[in-house]
C-alpha positions in Angstrom: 0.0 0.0 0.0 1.3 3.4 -1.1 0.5 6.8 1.4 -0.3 9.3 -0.7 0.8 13.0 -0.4 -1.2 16.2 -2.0 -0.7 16.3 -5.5 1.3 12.5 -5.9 0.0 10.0 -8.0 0.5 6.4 -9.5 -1.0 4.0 -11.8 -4.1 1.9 -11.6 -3.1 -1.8 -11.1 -7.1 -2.8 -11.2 -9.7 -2.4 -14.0 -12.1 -1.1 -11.5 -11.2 0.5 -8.2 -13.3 1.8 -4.9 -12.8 4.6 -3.4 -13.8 4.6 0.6 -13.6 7.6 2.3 -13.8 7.4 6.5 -13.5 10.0 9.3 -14.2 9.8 12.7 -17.8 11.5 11.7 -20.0 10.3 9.6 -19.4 12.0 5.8 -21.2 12.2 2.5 -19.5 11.1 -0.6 -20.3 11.7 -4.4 -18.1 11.4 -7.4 -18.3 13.4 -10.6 -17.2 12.5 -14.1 -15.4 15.0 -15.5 -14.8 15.8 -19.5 -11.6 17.0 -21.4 -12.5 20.8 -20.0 -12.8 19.9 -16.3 -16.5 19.9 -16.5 -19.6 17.4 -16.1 -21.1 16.6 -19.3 -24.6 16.8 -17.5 -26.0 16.5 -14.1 -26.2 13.3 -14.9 -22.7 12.6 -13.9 -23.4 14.0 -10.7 -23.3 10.6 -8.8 -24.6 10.6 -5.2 -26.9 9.3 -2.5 -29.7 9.9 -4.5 -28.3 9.2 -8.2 -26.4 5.9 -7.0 -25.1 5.3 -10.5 -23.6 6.5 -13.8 -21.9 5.2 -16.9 -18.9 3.4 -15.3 -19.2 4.9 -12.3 -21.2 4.0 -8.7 -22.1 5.0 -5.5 -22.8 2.8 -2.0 -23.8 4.4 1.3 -22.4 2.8 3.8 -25.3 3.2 6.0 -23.5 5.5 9.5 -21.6 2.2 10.1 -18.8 1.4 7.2 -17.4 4.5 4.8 -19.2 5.5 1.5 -17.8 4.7 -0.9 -17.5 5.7 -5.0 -16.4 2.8 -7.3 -15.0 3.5 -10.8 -15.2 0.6 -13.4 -12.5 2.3 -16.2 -13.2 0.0 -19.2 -16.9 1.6 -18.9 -16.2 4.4 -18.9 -17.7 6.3 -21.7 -15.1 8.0 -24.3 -14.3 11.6 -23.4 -14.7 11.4 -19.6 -10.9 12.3 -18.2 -11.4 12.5 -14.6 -13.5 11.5 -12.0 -13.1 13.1 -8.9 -14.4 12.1 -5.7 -15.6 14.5 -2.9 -16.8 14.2 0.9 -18.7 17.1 3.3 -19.6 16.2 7.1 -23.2 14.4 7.0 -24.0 16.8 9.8 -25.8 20.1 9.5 -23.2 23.0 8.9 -20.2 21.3 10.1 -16.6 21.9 9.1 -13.8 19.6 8.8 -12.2 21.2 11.6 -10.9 18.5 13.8 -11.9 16.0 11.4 -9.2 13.6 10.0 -10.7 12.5 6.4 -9.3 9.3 5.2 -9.7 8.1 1.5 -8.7 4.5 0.6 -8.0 3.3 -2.7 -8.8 -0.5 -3.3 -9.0 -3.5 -5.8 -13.0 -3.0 -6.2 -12.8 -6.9 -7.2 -10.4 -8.4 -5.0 -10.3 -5.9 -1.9 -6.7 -5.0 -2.5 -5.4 -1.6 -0.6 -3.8 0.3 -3.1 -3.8 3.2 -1.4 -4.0 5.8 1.5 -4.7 9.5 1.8 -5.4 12.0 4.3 -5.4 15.4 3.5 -3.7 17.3 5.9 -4.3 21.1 7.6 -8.3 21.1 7.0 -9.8 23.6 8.9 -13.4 25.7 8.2 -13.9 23.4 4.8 -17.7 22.2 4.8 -16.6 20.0 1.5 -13.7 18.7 0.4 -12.5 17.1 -3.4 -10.3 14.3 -1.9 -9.2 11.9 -5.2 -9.3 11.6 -8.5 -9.2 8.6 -10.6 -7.8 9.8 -14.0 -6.6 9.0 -17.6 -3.6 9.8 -18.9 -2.1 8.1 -22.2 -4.0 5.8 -22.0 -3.3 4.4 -18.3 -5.7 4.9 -15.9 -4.2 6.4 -12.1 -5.2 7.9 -9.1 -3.8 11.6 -7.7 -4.4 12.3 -4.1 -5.9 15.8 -4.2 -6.9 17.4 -1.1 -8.9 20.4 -2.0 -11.4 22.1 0.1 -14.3 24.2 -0.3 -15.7 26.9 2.5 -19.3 27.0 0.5 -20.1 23.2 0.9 -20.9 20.9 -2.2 -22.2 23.7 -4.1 -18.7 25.0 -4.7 -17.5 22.1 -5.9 -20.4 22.0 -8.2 -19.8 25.6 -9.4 -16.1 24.2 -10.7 -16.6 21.4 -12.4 -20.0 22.6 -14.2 -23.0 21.2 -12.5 -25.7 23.3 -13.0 -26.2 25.4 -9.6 -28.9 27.7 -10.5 -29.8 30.6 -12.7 -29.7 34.6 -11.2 -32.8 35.7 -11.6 -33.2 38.7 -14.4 -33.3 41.9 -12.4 -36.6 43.4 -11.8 -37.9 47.0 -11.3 -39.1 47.6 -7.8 -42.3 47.0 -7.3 -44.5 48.8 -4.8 -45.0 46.4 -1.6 -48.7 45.6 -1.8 -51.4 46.7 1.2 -51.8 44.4 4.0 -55.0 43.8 2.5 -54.1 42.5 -1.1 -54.5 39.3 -2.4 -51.3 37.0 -3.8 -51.4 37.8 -7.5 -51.5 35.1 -10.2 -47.8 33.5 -10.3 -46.1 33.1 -13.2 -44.0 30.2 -14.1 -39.5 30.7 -13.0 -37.1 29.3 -15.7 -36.0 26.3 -15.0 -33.4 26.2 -12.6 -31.0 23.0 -12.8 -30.1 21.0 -9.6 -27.5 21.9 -7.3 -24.7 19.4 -6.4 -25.9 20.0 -2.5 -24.2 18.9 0.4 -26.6 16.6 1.8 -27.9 17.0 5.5 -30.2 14.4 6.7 -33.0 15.8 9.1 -34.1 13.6 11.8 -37.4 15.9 13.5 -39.2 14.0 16.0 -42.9 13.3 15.4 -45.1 15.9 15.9 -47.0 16.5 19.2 -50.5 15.2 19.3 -52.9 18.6 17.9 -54.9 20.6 19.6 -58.3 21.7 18.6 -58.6 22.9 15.0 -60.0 26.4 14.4 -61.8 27.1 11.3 -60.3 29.6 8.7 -62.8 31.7 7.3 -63.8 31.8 4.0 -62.3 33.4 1.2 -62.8 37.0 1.3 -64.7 36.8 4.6 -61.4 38.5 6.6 -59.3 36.9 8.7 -58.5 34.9 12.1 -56.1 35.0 15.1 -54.7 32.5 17.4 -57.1 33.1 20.1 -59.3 29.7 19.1 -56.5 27.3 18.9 -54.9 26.1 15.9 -55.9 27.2 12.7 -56.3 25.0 9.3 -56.0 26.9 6.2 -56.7 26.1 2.9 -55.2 27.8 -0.4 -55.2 31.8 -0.3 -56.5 32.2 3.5 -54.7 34.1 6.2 -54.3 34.3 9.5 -52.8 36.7 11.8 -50.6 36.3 13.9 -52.4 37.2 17.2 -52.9 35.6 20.4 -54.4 37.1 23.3 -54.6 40.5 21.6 -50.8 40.6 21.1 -48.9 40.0 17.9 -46.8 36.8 18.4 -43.1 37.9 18.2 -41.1 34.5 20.0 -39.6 32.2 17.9 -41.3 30.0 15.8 -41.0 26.9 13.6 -42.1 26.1 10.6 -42.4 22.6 9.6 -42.9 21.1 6.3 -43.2 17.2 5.4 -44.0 15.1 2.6 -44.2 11.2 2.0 -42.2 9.7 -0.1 -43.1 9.3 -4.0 -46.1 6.2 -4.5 -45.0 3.2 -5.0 -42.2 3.5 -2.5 -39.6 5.9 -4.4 -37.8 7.9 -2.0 -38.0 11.7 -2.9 -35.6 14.9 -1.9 -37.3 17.5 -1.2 -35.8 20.8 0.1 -37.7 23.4 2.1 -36.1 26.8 1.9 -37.3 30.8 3.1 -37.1 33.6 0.9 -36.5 36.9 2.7 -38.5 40.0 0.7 -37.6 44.1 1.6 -40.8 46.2 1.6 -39.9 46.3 -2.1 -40.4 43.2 -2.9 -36.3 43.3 -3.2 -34.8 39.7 -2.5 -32.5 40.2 0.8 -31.7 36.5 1.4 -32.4 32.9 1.1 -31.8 30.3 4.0 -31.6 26.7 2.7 -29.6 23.7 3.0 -26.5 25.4 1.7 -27.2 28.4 3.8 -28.6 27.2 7.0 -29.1 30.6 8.6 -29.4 34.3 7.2 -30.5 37.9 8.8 -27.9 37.4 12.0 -29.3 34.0 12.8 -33.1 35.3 13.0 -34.1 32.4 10.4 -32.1 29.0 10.7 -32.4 25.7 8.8 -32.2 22.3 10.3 -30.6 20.7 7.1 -31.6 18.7 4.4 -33.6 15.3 4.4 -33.4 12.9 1.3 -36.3 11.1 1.2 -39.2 12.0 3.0 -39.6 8.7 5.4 -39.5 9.0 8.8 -42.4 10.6 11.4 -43.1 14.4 12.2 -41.7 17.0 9.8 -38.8 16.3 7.2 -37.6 19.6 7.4 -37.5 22.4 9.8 -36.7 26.5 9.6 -36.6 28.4 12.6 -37.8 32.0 12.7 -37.3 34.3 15.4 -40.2 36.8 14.9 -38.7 39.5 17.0 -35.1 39.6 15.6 -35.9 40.0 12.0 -34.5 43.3 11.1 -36.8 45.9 10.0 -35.8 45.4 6.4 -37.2 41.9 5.7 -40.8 42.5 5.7 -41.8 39.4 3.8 -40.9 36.2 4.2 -41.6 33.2 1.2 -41.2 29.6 2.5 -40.6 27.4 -0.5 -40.5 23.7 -1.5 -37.8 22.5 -4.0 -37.6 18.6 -5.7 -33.8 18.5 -5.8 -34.3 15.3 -7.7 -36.6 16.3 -10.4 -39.7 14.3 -9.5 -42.7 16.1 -10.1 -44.9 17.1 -7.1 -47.7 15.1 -8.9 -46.2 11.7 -7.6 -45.6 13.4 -3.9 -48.0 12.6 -1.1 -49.1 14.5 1.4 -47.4 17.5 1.7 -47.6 20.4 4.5 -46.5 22.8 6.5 -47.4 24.0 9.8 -46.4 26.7 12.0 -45.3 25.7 15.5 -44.5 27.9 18.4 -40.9 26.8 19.6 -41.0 27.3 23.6 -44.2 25.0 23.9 -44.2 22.7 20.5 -47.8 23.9 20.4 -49.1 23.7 16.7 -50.4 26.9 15.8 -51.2 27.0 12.1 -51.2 24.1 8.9 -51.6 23.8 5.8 -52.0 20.8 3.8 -51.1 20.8 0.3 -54.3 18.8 -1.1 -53.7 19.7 -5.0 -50.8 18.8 -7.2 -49.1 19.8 -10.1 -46.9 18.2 -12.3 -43.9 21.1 -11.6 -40.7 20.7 -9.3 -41.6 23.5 -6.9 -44.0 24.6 -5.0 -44.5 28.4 -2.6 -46.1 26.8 0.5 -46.6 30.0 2.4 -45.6 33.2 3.2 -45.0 35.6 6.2 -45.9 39.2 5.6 -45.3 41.7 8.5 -48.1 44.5 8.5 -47.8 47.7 9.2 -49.3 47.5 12.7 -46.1 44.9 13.8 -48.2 41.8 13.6 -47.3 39.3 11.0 -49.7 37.4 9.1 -49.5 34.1 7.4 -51.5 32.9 4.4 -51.4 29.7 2.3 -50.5 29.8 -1.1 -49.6 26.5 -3.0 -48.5 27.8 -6.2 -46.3 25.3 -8.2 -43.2 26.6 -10.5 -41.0 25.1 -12.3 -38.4 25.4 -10.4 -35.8 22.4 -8.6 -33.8 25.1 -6.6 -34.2 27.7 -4.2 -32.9 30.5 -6.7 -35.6 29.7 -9.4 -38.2 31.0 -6.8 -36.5 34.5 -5.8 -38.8 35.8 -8.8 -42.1 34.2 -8.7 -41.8 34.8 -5.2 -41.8 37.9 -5.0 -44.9 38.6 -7.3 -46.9 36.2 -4.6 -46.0 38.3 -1.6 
């Protein structure tokens, strides 16, 4: 077995190798094929937890218990593909490689033979990290021990080697900020946005608290409620303010969103994500899983789930009602299918607003409708001029698989 230093190399002695990479945490590891110019074809040679496989290349989870692992068969690889590199970021929400000792070994993917070692020395505030890279050269195949890390997680990485990330939205004209009394506008459909190579942050919620009474919304155009009857149900385009015992509700607060997984058992990753609006209607900020907290910590993420199993909500973003500046006057929560599955073939979507001291449910909405699109605007937060913020249900579908393809049509629902 050879230990590798940055930058050294040597040739392949196996048609198809396997790349493990441990660390005393538990990691996330993808691989990317790479063409003559440094950059993925497609997304398609994205390979990852939830696009295990790719022409000659392969990825295997190994569960929280053994490393993952990418495995590179080089006689299928297709013609043109020069590199594949393979990367790792901390399976944990926001967490750096600081004080973590990555480890990548290089085997015989047939017979188990170590080939070699390599641990990338002086990491620090990296949240991702390109570790190897099988390659081609004259014809041999061999592997370079790279070492490079990335302080913006996987989407960096992505952003080098050409996975799509997402598109900036064209600039738009201010636009008055409607009266507190305005109804969400018609919403027009975003451009697509392509997937972001995402650094993948499993959320593990515990199950919701049992409900309390349900308090009817009132019908369209018939004004709205408070908090003072207990929980309120909404359906699409109602609102309810944010008022409980004559006060407006400024604590902290959760808001929860699930989903089942695809019928007939297909898991589905879905990502929740905020949108903060100026009175303008100007974007200020977007929390997601790549961001997992904006405004000075006033709105923070709990991380990214990849399938939708599991009880309670899949994904969590915590708002602090009293410490959003004055500036962020709207806020746009938003549901992304990083994976491109339509929302048709999702079940049982929500989201529900939860205060954070006492876990009592104070507002849901249940996404009864579908549309064959990739995103969805669940709800939005608007604060009114009195203080108080309100909350109404949209359910709006765009097309749309990122966080960044919704800044727009966004905006023209607030």
């Amino acid at each position: 077995m050879t230990a590798m230093t940055p930058g050294s190399n040597l040739p392949l002695n196996a048609v198809r190798v396997t790349v493990d990479v441990a660390a005393p945490v538990r990691l996330d590891v993808s691989g990317l094929l790479l063409a003559a110019d440094g950059k993925v074809r497609s997304d398609a040679d994205f390979i990852f937890y939830n696009q295990p496989s790719g022409p000659g290349v392969s990825y295997r989870s190994g569960g929280g218990t053994a490393p993952d692992s990418i495995t590179v068969d080089t006689s299928a690889v297709p013609p043109g593909i020069e590199r594949i590199v393979v990367t790792a970021s901390p399976d944990a929400a926001g967490q750096s490689f600081q004080g973590v000792e990555p480890t990548a070994t290089v085997r015989d993917a047939d017979g188990g033979a170590v080939i070699a070692s390599f641990t990338p020395p002086r990491l620090g505030t990296e949240t991702a990290l390109v570790v190897v890279e099988v390659y081609v050269r004259g014809g041999v195949w061999k592997v370079r021990a790279v070492g490079q890390g990335y302080a913006n997680g996987l989407a960096g990485i992505a952003t080098d080697f050409g996975v799509s990330v997402d598109e900036e939205p064209a600039a738009q004209a201010p636009v008055a900020a409607p009266t507190p009394a305005a109804p969400a506008p018609v919403t027009a459909p975003a451009p697509v946005a392509s997937p972001v190579a995402a650094a993948l942050f499993p959320s593990s919620t515990p199950p919701a608290p049992p409900a309390p009474p349900v308090a009817a919304a009132p019908a369209p155009g018939s004004g709205k409620v408070n908090l003072d009857k207990g929980r309120v149900s909404l359906q699409k385009n109602q609102t309810v303010s944010l008022v409980k015992g004559g006060r407006p509700l400024l604590s902290q607060v959760k808001m929860g969103l699930g989903w089942e997984p695809a019928y007939g058992g297909r898991d589905i990753d879905l990502d929740a994500s905020v949108i903060a609006y100026g009175p303008q209607r100007n974007h200020i900020d977007s929390c997601y899983f790549g961001k997992l907290s904006i405004l000075g910590g006033a709105i923070k993420h709990s991380g990214d789930n990849l399938t939708g199993e599991g009880a309670g909500d899949d994904e969590v973003i915590v708002v602090d009602l009293g410490r959003i500046p004055a500036e962020a006057t709207g806020l746009l929560f938003t549901v992304n299918s990083f994976s491109g599955q339509k929302f048709s073939e999702v079940a049982k979507a929500y989201c529900r607003l939860i205060d954070a001291a006492s876990g009592e449910e104070l507002v849901r909405f249940d996404l009864t409708g579908a549309e064959p699109q990739t995103g969805v605007m669940m709800a939005k937060l608007v604060k009114q001029f009195s203080g108080e913020w309100e909350m109404t249900a949209i359910g709006d579908f765009v097309k749309s698989r990122t966080v960044r393809g919704m800044v727009k049509p966004g905006a023209q629902a607030l």
